[in-house]
C-alpha positions as CSV (number, residue, x, y, z in Angstrom):
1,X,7.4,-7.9,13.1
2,X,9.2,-9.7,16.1
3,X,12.3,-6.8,16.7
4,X,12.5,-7.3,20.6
5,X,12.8,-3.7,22.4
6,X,16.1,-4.5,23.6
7,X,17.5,-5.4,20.0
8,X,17.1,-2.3,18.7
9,X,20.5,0.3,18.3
10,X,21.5,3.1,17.5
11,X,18.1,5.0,18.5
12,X,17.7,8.8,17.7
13,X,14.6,9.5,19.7
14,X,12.1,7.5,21.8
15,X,9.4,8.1,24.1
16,X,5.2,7.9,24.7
17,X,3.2,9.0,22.4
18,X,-0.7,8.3,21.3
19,X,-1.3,6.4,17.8
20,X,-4.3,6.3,16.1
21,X,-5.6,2.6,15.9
22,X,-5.7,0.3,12.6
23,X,-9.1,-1.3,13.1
24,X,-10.8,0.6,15.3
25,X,-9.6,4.7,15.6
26,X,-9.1,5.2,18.4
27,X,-6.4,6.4,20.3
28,X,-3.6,4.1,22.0
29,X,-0.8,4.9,24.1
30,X,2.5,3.6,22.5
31,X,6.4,4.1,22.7
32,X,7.8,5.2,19.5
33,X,11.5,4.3,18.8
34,X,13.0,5.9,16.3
35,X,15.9,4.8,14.6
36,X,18.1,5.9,10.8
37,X,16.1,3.3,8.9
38,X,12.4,2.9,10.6
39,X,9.9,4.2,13.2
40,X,8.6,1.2,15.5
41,X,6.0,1.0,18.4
42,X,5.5,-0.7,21.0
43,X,3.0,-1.0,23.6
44,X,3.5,1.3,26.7
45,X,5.3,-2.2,28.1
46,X,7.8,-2.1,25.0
47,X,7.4,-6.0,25.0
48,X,5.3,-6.1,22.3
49,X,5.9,-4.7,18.8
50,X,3.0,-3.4,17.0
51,X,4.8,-2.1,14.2
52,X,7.1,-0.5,12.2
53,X,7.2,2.4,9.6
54,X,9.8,2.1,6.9
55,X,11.2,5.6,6.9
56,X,13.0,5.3,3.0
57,X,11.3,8.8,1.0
58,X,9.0,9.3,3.7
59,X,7.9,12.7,4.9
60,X,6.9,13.8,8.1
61,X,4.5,17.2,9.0
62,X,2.1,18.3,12.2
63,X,-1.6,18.0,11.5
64,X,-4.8,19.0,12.9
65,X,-6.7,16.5,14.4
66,X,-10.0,17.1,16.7
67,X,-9.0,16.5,20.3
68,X,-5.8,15.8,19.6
69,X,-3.9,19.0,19.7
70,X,0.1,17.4,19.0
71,X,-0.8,15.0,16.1
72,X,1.5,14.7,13.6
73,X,1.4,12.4,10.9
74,X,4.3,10.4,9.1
75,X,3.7,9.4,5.4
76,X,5.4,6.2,4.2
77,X,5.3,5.6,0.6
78,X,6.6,2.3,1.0
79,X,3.5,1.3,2.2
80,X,1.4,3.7,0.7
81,X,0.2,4.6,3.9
82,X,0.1,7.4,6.4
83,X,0.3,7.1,10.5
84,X,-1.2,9.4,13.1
85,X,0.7,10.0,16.4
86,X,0.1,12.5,18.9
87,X,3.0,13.6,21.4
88,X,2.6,14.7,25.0
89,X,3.0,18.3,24.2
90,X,3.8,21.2,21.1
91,X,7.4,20.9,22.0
92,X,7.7,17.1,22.2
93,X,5.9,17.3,19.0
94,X,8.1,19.7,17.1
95,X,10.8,17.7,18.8
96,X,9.6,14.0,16.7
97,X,9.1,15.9,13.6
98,X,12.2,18.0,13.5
99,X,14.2,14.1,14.3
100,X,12.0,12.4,11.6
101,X,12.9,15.0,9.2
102,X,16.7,14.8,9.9
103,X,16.2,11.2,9.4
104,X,14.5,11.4,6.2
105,X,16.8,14.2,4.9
106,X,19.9,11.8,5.2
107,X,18.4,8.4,4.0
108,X,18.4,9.0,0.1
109,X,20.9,10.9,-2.0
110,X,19.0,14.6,-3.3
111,X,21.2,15.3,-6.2
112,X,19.0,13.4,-8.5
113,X,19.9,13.7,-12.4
114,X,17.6,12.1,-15.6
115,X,18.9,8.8,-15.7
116,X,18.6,8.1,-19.3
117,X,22.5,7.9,-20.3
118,X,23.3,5.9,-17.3
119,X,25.8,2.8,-18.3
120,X,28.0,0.2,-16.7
121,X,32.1,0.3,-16.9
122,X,34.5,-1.5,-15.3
123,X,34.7,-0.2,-11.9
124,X,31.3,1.4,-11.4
125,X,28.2,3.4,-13.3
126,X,29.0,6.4,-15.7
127,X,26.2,8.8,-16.0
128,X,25.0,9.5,-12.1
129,X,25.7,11.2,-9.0
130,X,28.5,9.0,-7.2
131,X,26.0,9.2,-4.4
132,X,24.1,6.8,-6.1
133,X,26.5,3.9,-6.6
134,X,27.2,4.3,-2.7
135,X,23.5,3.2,-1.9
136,X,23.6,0.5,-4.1
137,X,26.9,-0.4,-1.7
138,X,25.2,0.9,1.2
139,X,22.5,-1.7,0.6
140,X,24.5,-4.6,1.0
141,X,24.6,-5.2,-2.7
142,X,28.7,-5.5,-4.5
143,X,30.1,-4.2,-7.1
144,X,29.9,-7.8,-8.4
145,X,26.3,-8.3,-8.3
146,X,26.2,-4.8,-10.3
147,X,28.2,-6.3,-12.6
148,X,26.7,-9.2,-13.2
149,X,23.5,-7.9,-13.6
150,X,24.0,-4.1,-15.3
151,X,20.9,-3.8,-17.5
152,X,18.8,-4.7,-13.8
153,X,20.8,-2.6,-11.7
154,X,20.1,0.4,-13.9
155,X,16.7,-0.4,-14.2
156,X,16.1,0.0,-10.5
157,X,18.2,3.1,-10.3
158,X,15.7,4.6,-12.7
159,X,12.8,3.4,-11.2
160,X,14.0,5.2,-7.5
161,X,14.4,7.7,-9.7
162,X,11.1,8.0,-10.7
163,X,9.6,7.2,-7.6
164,X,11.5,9.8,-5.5
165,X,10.3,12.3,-7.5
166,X,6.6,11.2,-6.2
167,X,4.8,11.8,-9.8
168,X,4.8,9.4,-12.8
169,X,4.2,9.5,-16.5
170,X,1.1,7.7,-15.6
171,X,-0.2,10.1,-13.3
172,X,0.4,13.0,-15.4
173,X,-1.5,11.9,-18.5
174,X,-3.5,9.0,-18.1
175,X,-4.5,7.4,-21.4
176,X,-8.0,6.4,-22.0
177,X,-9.7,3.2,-24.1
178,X,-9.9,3.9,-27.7
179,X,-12.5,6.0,-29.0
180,X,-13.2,7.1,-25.4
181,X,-14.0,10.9,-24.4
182,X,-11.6,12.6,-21.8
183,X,-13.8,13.1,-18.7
184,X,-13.8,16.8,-17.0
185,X,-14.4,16.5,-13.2
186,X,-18.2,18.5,-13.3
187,X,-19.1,15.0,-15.4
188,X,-18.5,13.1,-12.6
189,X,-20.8,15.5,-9.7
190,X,-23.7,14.1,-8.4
191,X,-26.6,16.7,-7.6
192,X,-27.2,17.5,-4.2
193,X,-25.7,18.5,-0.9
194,X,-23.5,16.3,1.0
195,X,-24.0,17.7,4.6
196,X,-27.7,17.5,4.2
197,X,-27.8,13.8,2.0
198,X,-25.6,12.3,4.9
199,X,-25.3,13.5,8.5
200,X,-23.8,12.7,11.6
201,X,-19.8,13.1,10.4
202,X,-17.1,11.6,12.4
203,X,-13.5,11.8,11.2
204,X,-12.0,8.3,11.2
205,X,-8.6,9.1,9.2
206,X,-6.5,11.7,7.6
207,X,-4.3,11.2,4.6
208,X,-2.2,13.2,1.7
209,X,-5.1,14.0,-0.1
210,X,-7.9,14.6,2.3
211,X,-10.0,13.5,5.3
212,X,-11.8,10.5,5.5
213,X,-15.1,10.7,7.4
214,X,-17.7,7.9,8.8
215,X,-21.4,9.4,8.4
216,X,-24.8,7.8,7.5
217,X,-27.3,8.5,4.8
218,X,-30.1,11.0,6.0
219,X,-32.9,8.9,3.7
220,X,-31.9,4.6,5.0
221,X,-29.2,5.7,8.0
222,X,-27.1,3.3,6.0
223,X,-23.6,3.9,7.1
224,X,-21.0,5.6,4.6
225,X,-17.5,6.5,4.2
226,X,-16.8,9.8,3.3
227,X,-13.6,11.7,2.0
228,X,-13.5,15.2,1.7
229,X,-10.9,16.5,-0.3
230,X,-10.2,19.9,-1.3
231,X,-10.5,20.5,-5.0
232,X,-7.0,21.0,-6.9
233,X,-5.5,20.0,-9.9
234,X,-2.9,18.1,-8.0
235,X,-5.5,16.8,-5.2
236,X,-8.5,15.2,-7.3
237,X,-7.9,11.6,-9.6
238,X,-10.3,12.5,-12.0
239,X,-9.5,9.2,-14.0
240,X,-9.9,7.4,-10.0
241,X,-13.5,8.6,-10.2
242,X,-14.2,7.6,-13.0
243,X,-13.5,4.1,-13.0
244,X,-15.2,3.9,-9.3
245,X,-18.6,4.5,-10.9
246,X,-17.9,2.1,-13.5
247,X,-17.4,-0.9,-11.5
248,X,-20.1,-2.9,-10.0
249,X,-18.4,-6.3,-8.1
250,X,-19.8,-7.6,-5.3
251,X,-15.5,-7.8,-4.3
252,X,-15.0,-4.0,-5.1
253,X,-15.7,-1.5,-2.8
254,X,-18.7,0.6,-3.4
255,X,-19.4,3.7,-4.9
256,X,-21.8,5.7,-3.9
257,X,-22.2,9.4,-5.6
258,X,-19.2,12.3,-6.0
259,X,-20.6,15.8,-4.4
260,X,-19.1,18.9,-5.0
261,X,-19.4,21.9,-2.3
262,X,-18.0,24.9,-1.4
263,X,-14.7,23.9,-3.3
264,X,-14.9,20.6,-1.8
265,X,-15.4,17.0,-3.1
266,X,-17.3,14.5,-1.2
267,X,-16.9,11.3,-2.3
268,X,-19.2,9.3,-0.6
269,X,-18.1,4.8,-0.5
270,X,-19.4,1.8,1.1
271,X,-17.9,1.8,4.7
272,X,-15.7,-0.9,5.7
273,X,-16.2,-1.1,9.6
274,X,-13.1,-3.5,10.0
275,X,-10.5,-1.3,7.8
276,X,-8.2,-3.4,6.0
277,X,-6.1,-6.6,6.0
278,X,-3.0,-4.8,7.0
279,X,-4.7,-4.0,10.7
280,X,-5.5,-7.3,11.2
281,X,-1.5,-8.3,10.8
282,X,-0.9,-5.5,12.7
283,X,-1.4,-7.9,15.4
284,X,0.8,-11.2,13.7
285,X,1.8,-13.7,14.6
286,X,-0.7,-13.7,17.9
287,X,-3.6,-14.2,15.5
288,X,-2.1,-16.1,12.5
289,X,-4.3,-16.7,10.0
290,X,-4.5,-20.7,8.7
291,X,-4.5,-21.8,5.2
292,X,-8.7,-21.7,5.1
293,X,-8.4,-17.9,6.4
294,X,-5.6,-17.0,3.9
295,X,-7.9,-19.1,1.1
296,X,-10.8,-17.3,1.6
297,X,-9.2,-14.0,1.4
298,X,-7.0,-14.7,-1.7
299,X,-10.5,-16.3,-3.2
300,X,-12.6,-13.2,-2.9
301,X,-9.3,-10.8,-4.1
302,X,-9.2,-13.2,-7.5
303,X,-12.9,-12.7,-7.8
304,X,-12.3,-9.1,-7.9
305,X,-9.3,-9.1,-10.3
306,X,-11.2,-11.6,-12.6
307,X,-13.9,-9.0,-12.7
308,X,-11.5,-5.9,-13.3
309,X,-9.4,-8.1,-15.7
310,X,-12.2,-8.9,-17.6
311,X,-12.7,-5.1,-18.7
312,X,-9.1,-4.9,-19.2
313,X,-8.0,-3.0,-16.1
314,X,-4.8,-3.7,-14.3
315,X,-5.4,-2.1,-10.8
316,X,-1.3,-2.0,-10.4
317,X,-1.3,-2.0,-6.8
318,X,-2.3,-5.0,-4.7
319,X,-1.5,-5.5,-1.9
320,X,-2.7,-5.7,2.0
321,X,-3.4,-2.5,2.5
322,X,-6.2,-2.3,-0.3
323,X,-8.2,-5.4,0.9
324,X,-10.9,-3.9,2.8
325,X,-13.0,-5.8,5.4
326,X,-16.6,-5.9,7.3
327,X,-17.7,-7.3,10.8
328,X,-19.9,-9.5,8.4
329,X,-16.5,-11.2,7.0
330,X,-16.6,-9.3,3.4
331,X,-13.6,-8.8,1.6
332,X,-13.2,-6.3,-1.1
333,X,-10.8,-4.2,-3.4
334,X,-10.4,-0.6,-3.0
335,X,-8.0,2.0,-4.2
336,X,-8.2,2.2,-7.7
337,X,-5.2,5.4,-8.0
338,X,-3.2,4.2,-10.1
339,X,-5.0,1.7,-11.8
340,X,-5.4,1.9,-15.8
341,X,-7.8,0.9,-19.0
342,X,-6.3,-1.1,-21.7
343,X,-7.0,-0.3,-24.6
344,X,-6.5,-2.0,-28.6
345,X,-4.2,1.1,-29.3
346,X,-2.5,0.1,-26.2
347,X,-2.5,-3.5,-24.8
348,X,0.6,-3.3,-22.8
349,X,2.0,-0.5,-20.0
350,X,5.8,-0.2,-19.0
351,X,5.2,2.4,-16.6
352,X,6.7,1.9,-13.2
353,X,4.2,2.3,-10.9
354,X,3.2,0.6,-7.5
355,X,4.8,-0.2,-4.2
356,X,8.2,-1.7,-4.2
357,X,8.0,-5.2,-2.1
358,X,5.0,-6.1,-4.0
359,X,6.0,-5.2,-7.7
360,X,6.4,-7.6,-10.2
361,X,10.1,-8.1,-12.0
362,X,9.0,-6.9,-15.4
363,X,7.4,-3.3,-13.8
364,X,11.3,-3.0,-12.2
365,X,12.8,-3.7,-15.6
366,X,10.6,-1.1,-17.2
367,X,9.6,-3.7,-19.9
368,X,5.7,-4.0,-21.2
369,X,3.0,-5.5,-18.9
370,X,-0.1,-6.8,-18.9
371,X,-3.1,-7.8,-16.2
372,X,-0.8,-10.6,-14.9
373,X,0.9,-8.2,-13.1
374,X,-1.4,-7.8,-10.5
375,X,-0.8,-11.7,-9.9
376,X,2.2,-11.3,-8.6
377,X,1.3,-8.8,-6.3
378,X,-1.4,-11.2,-4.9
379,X,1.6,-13.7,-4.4
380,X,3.4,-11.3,-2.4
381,X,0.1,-10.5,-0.5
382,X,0.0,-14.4,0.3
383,X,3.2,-14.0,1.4
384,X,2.1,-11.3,3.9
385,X,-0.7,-13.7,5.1
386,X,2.0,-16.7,5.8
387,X,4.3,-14.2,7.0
388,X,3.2,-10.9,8.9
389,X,5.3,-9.0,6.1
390,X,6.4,-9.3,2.2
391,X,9.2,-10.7,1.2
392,X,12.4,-8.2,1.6
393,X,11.1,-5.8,4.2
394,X,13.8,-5.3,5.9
395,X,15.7,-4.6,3.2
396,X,16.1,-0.5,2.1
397,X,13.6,-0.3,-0.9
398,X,16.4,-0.3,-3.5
399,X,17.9,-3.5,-2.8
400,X,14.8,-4.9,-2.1
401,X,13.5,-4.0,-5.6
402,X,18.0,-5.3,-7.2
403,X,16.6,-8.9,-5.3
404,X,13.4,-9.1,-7.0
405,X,14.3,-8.2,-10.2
406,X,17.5,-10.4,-10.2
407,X,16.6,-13.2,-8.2
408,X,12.5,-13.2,-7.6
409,X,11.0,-14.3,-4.3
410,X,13.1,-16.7,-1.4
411,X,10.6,-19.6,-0.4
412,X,9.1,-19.0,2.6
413,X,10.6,-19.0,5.9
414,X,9.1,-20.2,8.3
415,X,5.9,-21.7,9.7
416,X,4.1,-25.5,8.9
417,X,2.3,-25.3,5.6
418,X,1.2,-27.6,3.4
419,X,2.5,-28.6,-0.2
420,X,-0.9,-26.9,-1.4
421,X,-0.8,-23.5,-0.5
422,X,3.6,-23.6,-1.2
423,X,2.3,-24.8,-4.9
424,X,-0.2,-21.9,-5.3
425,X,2.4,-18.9,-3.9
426,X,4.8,-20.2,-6.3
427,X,2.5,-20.0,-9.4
428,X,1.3,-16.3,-8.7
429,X,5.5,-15.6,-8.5
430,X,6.3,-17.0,-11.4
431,X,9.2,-14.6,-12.2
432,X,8.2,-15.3,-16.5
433,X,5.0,-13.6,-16.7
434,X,4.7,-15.2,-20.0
435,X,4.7,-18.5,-17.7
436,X,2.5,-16.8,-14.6
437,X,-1.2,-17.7,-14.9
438,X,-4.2,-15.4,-14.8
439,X,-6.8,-15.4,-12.8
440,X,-9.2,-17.8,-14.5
441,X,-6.5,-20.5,-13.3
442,X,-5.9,-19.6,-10.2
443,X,-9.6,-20.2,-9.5
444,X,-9.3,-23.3,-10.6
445,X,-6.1,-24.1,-8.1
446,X,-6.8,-26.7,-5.5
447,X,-5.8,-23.9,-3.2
448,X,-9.1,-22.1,-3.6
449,X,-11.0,-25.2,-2.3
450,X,-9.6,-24.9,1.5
451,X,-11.4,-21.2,1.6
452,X,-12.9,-20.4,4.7
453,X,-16.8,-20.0,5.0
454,X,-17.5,-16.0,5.5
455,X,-18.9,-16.7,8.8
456,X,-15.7,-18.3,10.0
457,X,-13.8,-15.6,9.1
458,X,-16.0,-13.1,10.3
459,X,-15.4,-14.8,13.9
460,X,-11.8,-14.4,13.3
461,X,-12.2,-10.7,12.8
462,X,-13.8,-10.4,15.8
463,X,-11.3,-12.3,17.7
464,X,-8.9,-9.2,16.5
465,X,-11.1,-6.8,17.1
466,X,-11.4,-7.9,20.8
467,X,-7.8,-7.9,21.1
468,X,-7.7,-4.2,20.0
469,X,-10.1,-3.0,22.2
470,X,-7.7,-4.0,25.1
């Protein structure tokens, strides 16, 4: 994330806005630039960019937020993450949306067709829009790439197309271990009342499926984070749930209890008072982390995925975002969406499912996968560490997604590293996953040795956190 102000072309719209901070919400004054591909902000300065908001199937709409009367909020499936932005008034507002949306209109082709007769000629695909072939070409990627590599190409077209329209196979009907009973959602309640077992509710975050709210339990005043979200069949993961209460990993994020009021679920988790991993490279590379930090944090994700692994879950989407952290240095998993049970009837998946810059090759291709998956992803999550971004970011999502199935992951960059960590990032992107190892031997990778001690990385955090409050 180093785009200098003065780089940056062709802008639509820019001006001052107020952003909802990563680590700690609150409210910051930034200058939003948009642009056909991206959103990025800058400090009120515009000499420092703190970030940028891929804008490829995003979707943009006004929301209510206390004390903020112009919020709007911009999802980004890319990143599996939404952004909060208030403007200076209800005109300016309608003004950013009504841009975004133009933006977003125009970035992807909308006469989608079922891909499953698409093929490969001389000269260019049979069997989809001509749209299509002009955002492979768009992309930066030739005819002659196509050609040389038809069965991937295709591959990725029909993974778009599955992932434009927003809902899988997976998330439809999600299968269960052998033997196991379907859960209905009144399984899952916990007795009581939510507003009277916790108190004191702040909202700290808004997203696509409900408000996320710090409180504290009424009984230990032990702090909680609570989501709210208004019960629908399309709203409520029942599957989600389910797995939560199953997992017990001092790695995983907690779950507490699922409430049910006044057509509401309150799904009370351990609160993580430093968010996630992604804040803290919100603010790369001023605070790099070194090889202990990035040790530390990959050794407590593989302690997680060992444990999910072991009960034959893939969680299917790693990545920075999902690493949750404390003031007290803890590191743990959350997220568990689209994550799935194994089962003996069915010991592989092919679903395509995750976020594109950290999906493994074989998920691309469509072609049966297993826990090892998940591997890869931490790779790319290294990567991210080492890097302030994944590999391919500022590449559209399709040819980002042609590159990794066709040619896997560049080496790195930039920056001084040793021969250790290269060695390690290299086995968790092992483009065979055949070849890739699990997390059993990753623990045993002299990598894991340089960790961190929790305390030191705690004081990093805070370092951060300092910064933020600025």
């Amino acid at each position: 994330m180093s785009t200098p102000y003065s780089s940056i072309r062709n802008i639509i719209k820019e001006g001052c806005v107020v952003k909802q901070g990563h680590i700690i919400w609150n409210w910051y004054n930034r200058w939003l630039v948009l642009t056909k591909e991206q959103l990025y902000y800058y400090d009120e300065s515009k000499q420092k960019l703190r970030g940028t908001v891929p804008l490829d199937f995003a979707s943009v709409k006004s929301c209510e937020i206390v004390d903020h009367p112009f919020s709007f909020e911009v999802y980004c499936p890319v990143q599996n993450k939404t952004y909060f932005f208030e403007a200076l008034s209800e005109e300016e507002r309608a003004s950013w949306i009504k841009k975004i949306s133009e933006v977003v209109d125009i970035s992807e082709p909308t006469d989608y067709h079922h891909l499953t007769h698409v093929a490969y000629e001389e000269g260019g695909f049979v069997g989809i829009p001509y749209e299509w072939e002009n955002v492979f070409l768009a992309c930066g990627i030739t005819r002659e790439e196509i050609k040389s590599n038809k069965e991937d190409a295709i591959k990725v077209l029909e993974f778009t197309q599955i992932f434009q329209d927003d809902e899988t196979e997976e998330t439809q009907k999600q299968p269960l271990p052998e033997n196991d009973v379907p859960v209905l959602l009144k399984e899952l309640i916990t007795s009581g009342d939510p507003t009277m077992l916790y108190k004191d509710y702040v909202p700290i975050g808004e997203g696509m499926s409900g408000v996320v709210f710090h409180c504290y339990e009424t009984s230990t005043n032990k702090e909680v984070a609570m989501k709210k979200v208004l019960i629908k069949n399309d709203s409520v993961n029942v599957q989600e749930i389910k797995i939560m209460q199953t997992l017990n990993q001092r790695n995983i994020v907690g779950y507490l209890g699922c409430y049910e009021l006044d057509n509401y679920l309150y799904i009370a988790m351990e609160y993580m008072d430093r968010n996630n991993l992604t804040a803290m490279l919100d603010f790369f590379p001023e605070f790099s982390l070194s090889e202990r930090h990035i040790a530390y944090v990959v050794h407590e994700s593989n302690a997680a995925l060992k444990y999910l692994h072991s009960l034959h879950r893939i969680h299917r989407d790693i990545k920075s975002d999902n690493i949750l952290l404390n003031h007290r240095g803890e590191v743990k998993l959350a997220d568990f969406g689209i994550s799935v049970q194994l089962t003996k009837r069915k010991s592989k998946r092919n679903t395509v499912v995750g976020t594109p810059y950290w999906m493994a090759p074989e998920v691309i291709k469509g072609k049966d996968y297993g826990t090892n998956i998940d591997i890869w992803s931490l790779g790319i999550m290294c990567r991210e560490m080492m890097e302030g971004v994944p590999p391919y970011i500022d590449d559209p999502p399709l040819r980002a997604l042609f590159k990794i199935s066709t040619k896997g992951i560049p080496p790195v960059q930039y920056g001084d590293y040793t021969q250790t960590i290269l060695d390690f990032v290299d086995k968790c992107l092992t483009f065979d996953p055949t070849k890739r190892p699990d997390c059993e031997e990753l623990d045993k990778d002299p990598f894991m040795s340089l960790a961190c001690s929790r305390e030191e990385f705690a004081e990093f955090i805070q370092k951060i956190v300092q910064q933020a409050e600025k």
